[in-house]
Residue frames as a rotation matrix with the C-alpha (Angstrom) as fourth column:
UNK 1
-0.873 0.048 -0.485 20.19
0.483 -0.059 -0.874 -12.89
-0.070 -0.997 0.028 95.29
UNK 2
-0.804 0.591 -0.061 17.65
-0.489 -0.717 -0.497 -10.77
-0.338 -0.370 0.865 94.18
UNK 3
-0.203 0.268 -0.942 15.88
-0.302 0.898 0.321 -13.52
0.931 0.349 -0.102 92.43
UNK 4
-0.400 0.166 -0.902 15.81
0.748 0.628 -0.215 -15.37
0.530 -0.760 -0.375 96.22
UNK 5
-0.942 0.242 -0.234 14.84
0.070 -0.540 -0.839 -12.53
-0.329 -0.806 0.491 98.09
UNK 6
-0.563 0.801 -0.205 11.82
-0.812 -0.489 0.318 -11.94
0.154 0.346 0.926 95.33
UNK 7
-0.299 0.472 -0.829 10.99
0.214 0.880 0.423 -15.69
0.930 -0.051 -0.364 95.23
UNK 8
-0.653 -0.170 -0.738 11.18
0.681 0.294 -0.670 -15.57
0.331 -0.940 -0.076 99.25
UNK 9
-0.948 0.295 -0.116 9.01
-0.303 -0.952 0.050 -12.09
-0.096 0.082 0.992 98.77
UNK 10
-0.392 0.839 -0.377 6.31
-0.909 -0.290 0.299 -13.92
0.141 0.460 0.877 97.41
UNK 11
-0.454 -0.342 -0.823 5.94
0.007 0.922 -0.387 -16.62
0.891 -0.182 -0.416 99.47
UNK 12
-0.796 0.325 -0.511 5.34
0.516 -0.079 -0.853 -15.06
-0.318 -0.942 -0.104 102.36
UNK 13
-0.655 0.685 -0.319 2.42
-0.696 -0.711 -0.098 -13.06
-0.294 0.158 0.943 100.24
UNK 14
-0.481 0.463 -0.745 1.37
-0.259 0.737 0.625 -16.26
0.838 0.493 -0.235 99.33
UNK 15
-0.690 -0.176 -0.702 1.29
0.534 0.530 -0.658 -16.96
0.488 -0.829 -0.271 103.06
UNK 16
-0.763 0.338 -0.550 -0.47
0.216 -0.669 -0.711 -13.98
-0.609 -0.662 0.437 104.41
UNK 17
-0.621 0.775 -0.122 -2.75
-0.778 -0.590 0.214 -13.82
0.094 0.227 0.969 101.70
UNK 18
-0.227 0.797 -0.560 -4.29
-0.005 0.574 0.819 -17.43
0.974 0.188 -0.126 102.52
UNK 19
-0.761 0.042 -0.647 -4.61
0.648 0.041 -0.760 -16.48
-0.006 -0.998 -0.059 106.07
UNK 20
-0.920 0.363 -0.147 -6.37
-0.392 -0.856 0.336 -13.89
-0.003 0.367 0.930 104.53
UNK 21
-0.334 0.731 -0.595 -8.62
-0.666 0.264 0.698 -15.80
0.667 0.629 0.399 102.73
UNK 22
-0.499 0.185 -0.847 -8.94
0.289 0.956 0.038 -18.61
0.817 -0.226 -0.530 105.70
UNK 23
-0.779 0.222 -0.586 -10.26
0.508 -0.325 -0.798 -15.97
-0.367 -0.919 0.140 107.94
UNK 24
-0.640 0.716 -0.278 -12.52
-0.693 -0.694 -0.195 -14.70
-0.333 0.067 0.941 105.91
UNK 25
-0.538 0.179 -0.824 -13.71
-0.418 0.792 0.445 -17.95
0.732 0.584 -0.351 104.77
UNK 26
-0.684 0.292 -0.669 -14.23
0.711 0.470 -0.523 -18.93
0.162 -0.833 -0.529 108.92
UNK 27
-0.954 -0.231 -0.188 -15.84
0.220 -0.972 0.078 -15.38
-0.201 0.032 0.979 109.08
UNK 28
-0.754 0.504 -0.420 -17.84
-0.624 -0.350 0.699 -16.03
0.206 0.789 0.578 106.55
UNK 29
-0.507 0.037 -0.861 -19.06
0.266 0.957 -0.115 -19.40
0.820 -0.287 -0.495 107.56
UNK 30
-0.747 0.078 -0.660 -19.91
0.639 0.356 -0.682 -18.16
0.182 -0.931 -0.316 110.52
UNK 31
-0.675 0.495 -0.547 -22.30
-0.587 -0.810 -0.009 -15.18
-0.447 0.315 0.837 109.15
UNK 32
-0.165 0.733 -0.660 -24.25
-0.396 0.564 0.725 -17.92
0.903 0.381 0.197 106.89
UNK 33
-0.522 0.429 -0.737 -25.06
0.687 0.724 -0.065 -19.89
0.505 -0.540 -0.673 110.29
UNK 34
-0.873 0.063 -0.484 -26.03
0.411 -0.442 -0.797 -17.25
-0.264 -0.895 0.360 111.87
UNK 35
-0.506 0.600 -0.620 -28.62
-0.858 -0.424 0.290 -16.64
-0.089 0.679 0.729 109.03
UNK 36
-0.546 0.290 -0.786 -29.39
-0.314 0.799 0.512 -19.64
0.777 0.527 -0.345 108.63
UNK 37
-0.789 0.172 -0.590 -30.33
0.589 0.486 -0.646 -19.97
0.176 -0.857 -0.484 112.77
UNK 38
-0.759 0.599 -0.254 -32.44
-0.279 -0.652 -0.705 -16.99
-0.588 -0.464 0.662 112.64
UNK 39
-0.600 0.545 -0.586 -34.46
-0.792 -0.303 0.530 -18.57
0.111 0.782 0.613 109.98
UNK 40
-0.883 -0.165 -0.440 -34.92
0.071 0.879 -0.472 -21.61
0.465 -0.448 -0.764 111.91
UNK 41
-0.902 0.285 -0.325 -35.70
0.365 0.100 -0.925 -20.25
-0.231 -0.953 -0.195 114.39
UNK 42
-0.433 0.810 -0.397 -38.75
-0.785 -0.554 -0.275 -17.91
-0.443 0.193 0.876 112.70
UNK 43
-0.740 0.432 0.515 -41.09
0.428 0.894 -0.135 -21.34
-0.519 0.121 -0.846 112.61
UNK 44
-0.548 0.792 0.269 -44.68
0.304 -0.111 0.946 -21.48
0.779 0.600 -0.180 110.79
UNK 45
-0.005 0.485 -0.874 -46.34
1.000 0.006 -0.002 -21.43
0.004 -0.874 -0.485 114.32
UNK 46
-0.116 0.113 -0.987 -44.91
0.496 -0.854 -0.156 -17.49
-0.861 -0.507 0.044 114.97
UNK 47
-0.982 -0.051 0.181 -45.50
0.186 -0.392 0.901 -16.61
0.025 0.919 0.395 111.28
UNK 48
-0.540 0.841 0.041 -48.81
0.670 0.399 0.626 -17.70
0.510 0.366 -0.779 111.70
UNK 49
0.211 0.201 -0.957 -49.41
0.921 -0.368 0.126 -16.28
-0.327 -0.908 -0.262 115.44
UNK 50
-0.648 -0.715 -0.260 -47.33
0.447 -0.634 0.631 -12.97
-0.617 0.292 0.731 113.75
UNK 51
-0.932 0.325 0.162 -49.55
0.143 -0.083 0.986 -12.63
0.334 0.942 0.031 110.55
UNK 52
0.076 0.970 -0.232 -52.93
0.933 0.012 0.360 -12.28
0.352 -0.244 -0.904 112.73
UNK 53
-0.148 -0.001 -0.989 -51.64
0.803 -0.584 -0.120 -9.05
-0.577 -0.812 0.087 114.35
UNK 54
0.408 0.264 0.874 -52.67
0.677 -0.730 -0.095 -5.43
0.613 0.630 -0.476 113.71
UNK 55
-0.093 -0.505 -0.858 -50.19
0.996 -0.047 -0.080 -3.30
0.000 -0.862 0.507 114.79
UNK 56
0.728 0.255 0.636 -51.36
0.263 -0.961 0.085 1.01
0.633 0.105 -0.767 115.36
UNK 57
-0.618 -0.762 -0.191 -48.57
0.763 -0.524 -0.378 3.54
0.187 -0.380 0.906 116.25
UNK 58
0.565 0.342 0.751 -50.25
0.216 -0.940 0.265 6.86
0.796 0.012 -0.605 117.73
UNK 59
-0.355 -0.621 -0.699 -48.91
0.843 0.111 -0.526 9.21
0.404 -0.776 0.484 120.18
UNK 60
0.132 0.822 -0.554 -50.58
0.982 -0.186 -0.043 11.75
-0.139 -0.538 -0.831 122.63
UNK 61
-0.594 -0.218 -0.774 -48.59
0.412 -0.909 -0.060 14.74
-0.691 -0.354 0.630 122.16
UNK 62
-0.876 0.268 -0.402 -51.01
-0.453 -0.743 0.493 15.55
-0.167 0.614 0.772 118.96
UNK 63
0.304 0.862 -0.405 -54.76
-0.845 0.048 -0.533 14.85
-0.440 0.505 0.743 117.84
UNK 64
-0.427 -0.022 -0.904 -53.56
-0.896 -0.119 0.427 13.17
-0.117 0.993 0.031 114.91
UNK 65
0.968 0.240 -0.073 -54.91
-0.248 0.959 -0.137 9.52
0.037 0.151 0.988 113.39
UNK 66
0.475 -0.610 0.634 -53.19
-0.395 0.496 0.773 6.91
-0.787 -0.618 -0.006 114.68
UNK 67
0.009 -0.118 -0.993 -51.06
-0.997 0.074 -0.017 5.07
0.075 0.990 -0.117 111.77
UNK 68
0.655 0.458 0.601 -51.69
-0.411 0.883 -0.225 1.59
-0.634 -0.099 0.767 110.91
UNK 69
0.105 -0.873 0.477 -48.85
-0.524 0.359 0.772 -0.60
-0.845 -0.331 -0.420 110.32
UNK 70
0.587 0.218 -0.780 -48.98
-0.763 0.471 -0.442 -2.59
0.271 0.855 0.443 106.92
UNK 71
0.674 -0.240 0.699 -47.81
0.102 0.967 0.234 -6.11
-0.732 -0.086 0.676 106.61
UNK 72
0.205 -0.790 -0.578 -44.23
-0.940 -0.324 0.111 -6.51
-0.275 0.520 -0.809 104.67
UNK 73
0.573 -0.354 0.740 -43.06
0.098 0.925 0.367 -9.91
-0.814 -0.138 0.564 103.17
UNK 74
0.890 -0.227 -0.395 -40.44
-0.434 -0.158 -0.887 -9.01
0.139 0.961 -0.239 100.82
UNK 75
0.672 -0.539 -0.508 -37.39
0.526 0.830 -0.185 -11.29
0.521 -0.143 0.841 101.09
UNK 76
0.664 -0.729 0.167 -34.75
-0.673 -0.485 0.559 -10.68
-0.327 -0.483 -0.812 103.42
UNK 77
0.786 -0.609 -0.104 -30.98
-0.078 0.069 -0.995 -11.28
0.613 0.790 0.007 101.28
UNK 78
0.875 -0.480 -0.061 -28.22
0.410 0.669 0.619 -12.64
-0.257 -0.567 0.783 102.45
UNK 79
0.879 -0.360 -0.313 -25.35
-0.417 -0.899 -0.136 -9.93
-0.232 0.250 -0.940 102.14
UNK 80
-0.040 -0.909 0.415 -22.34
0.064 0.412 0.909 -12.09
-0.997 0.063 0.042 100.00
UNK 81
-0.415 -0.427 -0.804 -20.45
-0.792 -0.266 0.550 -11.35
-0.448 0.865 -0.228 96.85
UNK 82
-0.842 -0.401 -0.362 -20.39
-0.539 0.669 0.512 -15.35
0.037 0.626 -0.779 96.08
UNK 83
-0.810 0.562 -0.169 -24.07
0.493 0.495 -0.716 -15.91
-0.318 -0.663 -0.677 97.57
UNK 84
-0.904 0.426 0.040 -27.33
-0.368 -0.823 0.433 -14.89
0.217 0.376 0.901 96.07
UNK 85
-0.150 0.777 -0.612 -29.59
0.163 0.630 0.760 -17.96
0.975 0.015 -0.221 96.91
UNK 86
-0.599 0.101 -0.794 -29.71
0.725 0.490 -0.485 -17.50
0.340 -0.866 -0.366 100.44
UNK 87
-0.818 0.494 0.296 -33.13
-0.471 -0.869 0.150 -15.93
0.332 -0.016 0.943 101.41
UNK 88
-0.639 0.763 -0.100 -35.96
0.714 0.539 -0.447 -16.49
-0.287 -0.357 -0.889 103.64
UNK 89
-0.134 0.637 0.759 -39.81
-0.016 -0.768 0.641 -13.87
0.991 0.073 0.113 103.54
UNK 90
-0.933 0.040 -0.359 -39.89
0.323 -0.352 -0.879 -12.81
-0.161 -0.935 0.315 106.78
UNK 91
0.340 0.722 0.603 -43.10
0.758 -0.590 0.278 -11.01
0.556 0.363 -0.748 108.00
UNK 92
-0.717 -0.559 -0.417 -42.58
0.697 -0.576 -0.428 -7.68
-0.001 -0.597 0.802 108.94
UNK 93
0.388 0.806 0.447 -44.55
0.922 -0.332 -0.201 -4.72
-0.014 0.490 -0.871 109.53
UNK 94
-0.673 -0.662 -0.329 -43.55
0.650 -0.742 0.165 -1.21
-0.353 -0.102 0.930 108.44
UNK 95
0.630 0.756 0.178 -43.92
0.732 -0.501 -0.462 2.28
-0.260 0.421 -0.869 107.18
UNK 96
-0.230 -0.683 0.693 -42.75
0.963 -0.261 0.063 4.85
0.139 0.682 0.718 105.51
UNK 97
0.209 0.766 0.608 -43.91
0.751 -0.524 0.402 8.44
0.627 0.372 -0.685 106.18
UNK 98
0.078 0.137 0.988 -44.80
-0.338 -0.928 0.155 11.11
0.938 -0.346 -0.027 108.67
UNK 99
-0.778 0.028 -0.628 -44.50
0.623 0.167 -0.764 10.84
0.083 -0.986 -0.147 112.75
UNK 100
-0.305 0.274 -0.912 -45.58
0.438 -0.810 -0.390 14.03
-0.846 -0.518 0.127 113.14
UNK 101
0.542 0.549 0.637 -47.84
0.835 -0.264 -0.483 15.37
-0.097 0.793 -0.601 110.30
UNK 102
0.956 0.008 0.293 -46.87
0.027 -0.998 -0.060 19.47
0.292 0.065 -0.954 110.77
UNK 103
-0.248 -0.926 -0.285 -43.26
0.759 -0.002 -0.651 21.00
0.602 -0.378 0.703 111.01
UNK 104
0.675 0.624 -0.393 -42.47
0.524 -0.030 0.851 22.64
0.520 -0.781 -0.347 114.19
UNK 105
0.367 -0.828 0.425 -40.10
-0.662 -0.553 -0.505 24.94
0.653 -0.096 -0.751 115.94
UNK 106
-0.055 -0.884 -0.464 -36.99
-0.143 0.466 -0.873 23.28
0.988 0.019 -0.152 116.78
UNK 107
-0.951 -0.304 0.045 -37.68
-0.075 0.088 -0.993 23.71
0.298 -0.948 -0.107 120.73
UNK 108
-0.059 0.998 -0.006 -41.67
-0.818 -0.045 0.574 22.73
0.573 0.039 0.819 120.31
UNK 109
0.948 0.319 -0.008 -41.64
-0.319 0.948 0.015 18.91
0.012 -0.012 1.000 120.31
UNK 110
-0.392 -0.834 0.387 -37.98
-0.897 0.440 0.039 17.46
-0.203 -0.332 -0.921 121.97
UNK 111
-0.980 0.060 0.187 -40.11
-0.016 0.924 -0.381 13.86
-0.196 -0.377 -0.905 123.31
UNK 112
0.160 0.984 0.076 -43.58
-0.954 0.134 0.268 12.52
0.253 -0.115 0.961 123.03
UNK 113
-0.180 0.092 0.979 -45.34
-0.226 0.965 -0.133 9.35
-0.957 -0.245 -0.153 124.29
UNK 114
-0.432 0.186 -0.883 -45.70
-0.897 -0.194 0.398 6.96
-0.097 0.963 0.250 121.73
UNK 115
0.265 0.356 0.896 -48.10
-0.553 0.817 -0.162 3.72
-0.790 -0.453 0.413 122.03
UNK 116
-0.459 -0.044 -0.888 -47.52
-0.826 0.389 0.408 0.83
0.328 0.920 -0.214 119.40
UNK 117
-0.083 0.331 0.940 -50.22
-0.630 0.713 -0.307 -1.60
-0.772 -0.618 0.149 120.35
UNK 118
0.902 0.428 0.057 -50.78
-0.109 0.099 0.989 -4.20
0.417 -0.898 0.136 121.28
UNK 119
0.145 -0.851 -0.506 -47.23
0.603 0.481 -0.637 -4.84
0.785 -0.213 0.582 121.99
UNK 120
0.961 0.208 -0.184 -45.95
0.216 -0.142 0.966 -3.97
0.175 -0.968 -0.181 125.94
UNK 121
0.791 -0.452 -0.413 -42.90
0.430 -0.071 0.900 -2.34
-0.436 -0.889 0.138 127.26
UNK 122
0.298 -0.593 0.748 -42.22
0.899 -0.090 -0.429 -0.29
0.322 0.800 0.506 124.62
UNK 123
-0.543 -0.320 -0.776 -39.71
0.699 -0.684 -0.207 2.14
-0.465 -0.655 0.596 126.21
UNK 124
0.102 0.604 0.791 -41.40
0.720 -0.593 0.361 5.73
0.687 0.532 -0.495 126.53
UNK 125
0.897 0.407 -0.171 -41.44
0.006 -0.399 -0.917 8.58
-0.441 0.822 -0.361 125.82
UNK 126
0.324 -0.577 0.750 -38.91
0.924 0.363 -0.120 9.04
-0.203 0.732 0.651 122.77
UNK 127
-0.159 -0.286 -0.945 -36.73
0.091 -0.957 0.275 11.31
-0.983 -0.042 0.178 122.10
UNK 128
0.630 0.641 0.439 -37.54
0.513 0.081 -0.855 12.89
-0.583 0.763 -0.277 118.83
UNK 129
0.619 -0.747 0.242 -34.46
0.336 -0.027 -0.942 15.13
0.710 0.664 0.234 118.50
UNK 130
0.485 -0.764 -0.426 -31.00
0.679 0.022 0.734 15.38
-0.551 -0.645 0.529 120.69
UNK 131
0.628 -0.755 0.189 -28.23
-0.528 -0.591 -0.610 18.19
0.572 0.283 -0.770 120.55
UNK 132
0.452 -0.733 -0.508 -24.54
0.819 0.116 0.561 17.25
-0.353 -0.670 0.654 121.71
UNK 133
0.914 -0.334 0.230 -22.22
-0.214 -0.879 -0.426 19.32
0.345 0.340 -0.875 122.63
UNK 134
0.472 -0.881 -0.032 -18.26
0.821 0.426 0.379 18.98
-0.320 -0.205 0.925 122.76
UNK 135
0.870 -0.085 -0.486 -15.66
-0.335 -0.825 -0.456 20.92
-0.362 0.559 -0.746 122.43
UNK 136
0.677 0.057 0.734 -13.97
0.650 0.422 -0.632 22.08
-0.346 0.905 0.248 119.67
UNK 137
-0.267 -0.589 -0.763 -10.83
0.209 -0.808 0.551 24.18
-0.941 -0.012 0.339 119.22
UNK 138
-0.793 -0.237 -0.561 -11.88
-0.289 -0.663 0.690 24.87
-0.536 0.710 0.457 115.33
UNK 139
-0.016 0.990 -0.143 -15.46
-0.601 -0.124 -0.789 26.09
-0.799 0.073 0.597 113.50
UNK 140
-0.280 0.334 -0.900 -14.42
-0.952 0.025 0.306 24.66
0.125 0.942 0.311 110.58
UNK 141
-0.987 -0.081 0.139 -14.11
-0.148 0.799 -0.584 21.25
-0.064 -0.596 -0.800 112.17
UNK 142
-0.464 0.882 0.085 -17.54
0.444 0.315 -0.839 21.40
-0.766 -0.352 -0.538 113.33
UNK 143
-0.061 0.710 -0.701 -19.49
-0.526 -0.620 -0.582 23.16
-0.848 0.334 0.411 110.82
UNK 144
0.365 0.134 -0.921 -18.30
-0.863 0.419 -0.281 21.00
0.348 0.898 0.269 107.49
UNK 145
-0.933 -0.315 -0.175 -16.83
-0.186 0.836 -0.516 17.83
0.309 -0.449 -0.838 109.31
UNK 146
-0.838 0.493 -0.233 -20.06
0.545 0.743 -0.389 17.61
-0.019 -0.453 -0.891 111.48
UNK 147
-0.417 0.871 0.260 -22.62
0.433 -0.061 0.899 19.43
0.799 0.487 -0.352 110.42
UNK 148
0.260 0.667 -0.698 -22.90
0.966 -0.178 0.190 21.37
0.002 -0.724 -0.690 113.87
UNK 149
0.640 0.234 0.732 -23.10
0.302 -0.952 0.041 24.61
0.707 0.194 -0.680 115.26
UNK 150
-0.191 -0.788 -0.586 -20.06
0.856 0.159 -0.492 26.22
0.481 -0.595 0.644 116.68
UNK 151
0.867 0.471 0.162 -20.03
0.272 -0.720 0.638 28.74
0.417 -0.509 -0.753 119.55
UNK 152
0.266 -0.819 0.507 -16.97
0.169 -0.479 -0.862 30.82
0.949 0.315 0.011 119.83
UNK 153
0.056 -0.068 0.996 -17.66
-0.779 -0.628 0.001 32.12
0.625 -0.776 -0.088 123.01
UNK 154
0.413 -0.092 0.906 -16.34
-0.910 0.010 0.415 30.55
-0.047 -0.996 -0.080 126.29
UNK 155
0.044 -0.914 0.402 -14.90
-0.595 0.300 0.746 27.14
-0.803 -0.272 -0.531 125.78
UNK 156
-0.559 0.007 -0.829 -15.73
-0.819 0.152 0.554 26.91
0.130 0.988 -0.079 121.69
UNK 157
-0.077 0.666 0.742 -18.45
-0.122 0.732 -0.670 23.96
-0.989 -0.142 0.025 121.49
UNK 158
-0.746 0.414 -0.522 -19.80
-0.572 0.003 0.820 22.33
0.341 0.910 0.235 118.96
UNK 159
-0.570 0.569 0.593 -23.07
-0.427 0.411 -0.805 21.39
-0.702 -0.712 0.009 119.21
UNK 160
-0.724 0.090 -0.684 -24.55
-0.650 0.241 0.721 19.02
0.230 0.966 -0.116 116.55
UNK 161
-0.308 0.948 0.080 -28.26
-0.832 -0.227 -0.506 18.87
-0.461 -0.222 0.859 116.29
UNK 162
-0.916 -0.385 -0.108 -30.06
-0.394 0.824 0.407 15.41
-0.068 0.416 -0.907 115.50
UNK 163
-0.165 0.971 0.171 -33.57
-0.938 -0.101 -0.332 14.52
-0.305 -0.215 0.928 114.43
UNK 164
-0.007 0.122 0.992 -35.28
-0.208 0.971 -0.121 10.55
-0.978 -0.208 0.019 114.99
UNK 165
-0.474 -0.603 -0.641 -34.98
-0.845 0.109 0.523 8.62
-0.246 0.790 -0.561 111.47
UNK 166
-0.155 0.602 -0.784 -36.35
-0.412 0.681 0.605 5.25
0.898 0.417 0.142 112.17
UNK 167
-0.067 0.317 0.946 -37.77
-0.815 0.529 -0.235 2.74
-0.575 -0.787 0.223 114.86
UNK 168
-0.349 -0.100 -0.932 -37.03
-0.621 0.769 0.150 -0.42
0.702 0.631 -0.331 114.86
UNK 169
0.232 0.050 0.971 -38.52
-0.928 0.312 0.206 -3.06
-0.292 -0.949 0.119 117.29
UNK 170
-0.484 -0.183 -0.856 -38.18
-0.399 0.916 0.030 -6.78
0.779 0.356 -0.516 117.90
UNK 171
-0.066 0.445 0.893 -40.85
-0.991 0.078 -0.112 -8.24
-0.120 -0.892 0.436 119.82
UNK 172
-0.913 -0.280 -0.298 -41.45
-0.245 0.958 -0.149 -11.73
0.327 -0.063 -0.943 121.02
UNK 173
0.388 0.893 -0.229 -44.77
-0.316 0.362 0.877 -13.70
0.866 -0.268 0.423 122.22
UNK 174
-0.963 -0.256 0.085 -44.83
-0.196 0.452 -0.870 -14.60
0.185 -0.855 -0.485 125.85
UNK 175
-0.720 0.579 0.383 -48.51
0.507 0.815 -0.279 -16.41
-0.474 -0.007 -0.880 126.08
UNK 176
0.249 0.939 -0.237 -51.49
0.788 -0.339 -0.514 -14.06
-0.563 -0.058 -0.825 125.66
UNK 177
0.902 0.072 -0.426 -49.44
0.158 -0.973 0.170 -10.97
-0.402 -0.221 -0.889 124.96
UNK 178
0.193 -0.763 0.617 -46.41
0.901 -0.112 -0.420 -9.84
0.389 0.637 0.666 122.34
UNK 179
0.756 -0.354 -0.551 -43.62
0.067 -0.795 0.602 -7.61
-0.651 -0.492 -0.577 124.31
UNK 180
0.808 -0.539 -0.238 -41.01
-0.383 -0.173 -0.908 -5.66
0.448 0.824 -0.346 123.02
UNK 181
0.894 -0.427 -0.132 -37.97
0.305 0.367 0.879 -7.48
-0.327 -0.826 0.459 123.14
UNK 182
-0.061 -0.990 0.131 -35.11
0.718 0.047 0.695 -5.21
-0.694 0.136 0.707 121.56
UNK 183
0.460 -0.031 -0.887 -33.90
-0.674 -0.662 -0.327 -2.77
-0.578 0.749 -0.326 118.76
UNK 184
0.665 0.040 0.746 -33.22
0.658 0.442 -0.610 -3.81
-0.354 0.896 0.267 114.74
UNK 185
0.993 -0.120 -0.020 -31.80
-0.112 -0.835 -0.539 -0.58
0.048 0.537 -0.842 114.04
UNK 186
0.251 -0.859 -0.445 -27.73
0.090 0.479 -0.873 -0.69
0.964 0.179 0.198 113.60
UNK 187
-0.364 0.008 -0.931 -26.47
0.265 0.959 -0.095 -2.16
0.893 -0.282 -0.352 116.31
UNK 188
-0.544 0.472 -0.693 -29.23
0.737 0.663 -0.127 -3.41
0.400 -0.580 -0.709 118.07
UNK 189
-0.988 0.071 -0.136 -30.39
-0.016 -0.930 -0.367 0.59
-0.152 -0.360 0.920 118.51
UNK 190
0.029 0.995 -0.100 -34.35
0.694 -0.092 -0.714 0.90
-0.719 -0.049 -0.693 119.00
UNK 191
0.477 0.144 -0.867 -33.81
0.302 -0.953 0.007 4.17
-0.825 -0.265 -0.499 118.12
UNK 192
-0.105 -0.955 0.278 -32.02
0.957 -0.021 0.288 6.17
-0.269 0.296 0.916 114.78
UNK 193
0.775 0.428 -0.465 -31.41
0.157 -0.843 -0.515 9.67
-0.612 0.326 -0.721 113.94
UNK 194
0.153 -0.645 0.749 -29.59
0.950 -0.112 -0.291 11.27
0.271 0.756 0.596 111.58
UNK 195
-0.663 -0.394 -0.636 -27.63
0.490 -0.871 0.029 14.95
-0.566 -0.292 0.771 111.61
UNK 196
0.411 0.904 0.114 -29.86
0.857 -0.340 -0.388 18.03
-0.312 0.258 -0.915 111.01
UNK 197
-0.317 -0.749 0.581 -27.87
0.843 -0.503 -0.188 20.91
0.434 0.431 0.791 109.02
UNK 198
0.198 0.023 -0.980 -27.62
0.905 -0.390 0.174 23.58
-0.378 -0.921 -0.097 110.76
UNK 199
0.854 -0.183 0.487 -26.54
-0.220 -0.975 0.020 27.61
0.471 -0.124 -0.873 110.46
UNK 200
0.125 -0.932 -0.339 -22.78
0.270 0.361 -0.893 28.06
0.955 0.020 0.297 111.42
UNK 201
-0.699 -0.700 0.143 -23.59
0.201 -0.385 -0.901 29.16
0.686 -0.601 0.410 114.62
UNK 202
-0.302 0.892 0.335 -27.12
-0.950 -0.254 -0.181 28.86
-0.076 -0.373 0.925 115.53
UNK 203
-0.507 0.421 0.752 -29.43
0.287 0.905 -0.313 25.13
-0.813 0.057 -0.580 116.16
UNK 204
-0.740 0.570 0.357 -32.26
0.526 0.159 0.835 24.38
0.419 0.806 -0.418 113.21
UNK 205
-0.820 0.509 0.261 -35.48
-0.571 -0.760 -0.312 26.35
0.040 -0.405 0.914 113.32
UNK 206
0.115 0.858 0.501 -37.57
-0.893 0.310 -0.325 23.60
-0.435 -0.410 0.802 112.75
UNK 207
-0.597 -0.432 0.676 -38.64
-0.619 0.784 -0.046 19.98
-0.510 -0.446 -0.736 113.00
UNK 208
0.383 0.756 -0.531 -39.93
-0.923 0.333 -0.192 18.06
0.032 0.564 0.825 110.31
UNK 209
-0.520 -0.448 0.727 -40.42
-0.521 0.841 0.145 14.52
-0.677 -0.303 -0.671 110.87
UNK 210
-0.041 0.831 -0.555 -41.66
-0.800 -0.360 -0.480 13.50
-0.598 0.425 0.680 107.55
UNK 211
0.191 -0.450 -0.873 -39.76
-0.716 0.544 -0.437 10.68
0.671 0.709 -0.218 106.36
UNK 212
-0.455 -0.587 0.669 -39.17
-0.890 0.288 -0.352 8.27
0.014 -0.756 -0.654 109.30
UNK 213
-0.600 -0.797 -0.073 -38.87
-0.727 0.581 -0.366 4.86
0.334 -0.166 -0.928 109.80
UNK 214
-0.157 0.289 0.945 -41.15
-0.984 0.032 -0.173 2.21
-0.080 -0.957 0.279 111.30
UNK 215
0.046 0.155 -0.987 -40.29
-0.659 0.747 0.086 -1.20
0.751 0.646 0.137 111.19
UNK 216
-0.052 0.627 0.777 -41.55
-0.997 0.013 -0.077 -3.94
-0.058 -0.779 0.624 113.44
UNK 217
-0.077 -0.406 -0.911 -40.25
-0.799 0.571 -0.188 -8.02
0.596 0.713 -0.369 113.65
């Protein structure tokens, strides 16, 4: 009997693991078209129309020089264990760097405007860094779990402080003129920030946006 029960044991794992495998298999399948449609779809025509553009990021709240977008064409990889050939060059344009040359006290610079010509209807102004607050029946919770500041008093909060990361856009040609038509950033978010460490009971003292993000498709 125990013999049948083990046979009968491993059977049904036999079963449930090729459901396994037949869903990830459809899954999969259905991740390679979808790669495969966006590469379609990025003809020579809008490479071409794409590849003529200069694209300057500045924003009003400071003096500074505007920054000037570089061209990117390093492949873009097809994320699969059993897959390594699938890749298109894309153009993109990005950057790496400052936003905001100088750091700044934490309640200086919240939003600014930011222009990214020539492209049109790029939402403005941006937020540059966000606090939430929730509450929180324990500090420790919030302080090493999330990286925020807790406030004992009145109905315990935590309030976890967040400063911009990257921009992503996705714009599109519509005759004369290239609007924005979307975020890149995970999903589909214009916008990313990341958590800003904090004092166990106080916000950050200042904003440094030195490292951030700017990537354009």
């Amino acid at each position: 009997l125990p013999l049948v029960l083990g046979c009968l044991g491993f059977a049904a794992l036999g079963r449930y693991e090729s459901g396994q495998s037949e869903e990830k298999h459809v899954l999969r399948e259905s991740s390679i078209s979808a790669f495969n449609s966006s590469v379609l779809a990025w003809t020579s025509q809008h490479y071409i129309a794409f590849q003529e553009l200069t694209f300057v990021v500045s924003h009003l709240h400071t003096d500074d020089i505007p920054i000037e977008l570089p061209a990117n064409t390093e492949p873009e990889y097809f994320s699969d264990k059993s897959t390594d050939y699938l890749a298109y060059p894309p153009l993109k344009y990005s950057y790496h760097g400052p936003l905001v040359p100088d750091v700044v006290d934490w309640e200086e610079m919240t939003m600014t405007d930011v222009h990214f010509e020539p492209i049109e209807g790029v939402p403005s102004p941006i937020e540059l860094s966000k606090s939430t607050t929730t509450n929180l029946a324990n500090w420790k919770q919030c302080y090493y779990g999330r990286k925020g500041a807790y406030q004992i008093k009145g109905n315990h909060t935590c309030t976890v402080h967040t400063k911009l990361k990257s921009i992503c856009m996705l714009i599109e040609n519509q005759g004369k003129k290239w609007v924005f038509a979307g975020g890149c950033n995970d999903n589909g978010n214009f916008l990313s920030y990341e958590v800003v460490p904090c004092s166990r009971d106080a916000p950050p003292r200042t904003l440094s946006l030195q490292s951030v993000d700017i990537t354009i498709r």
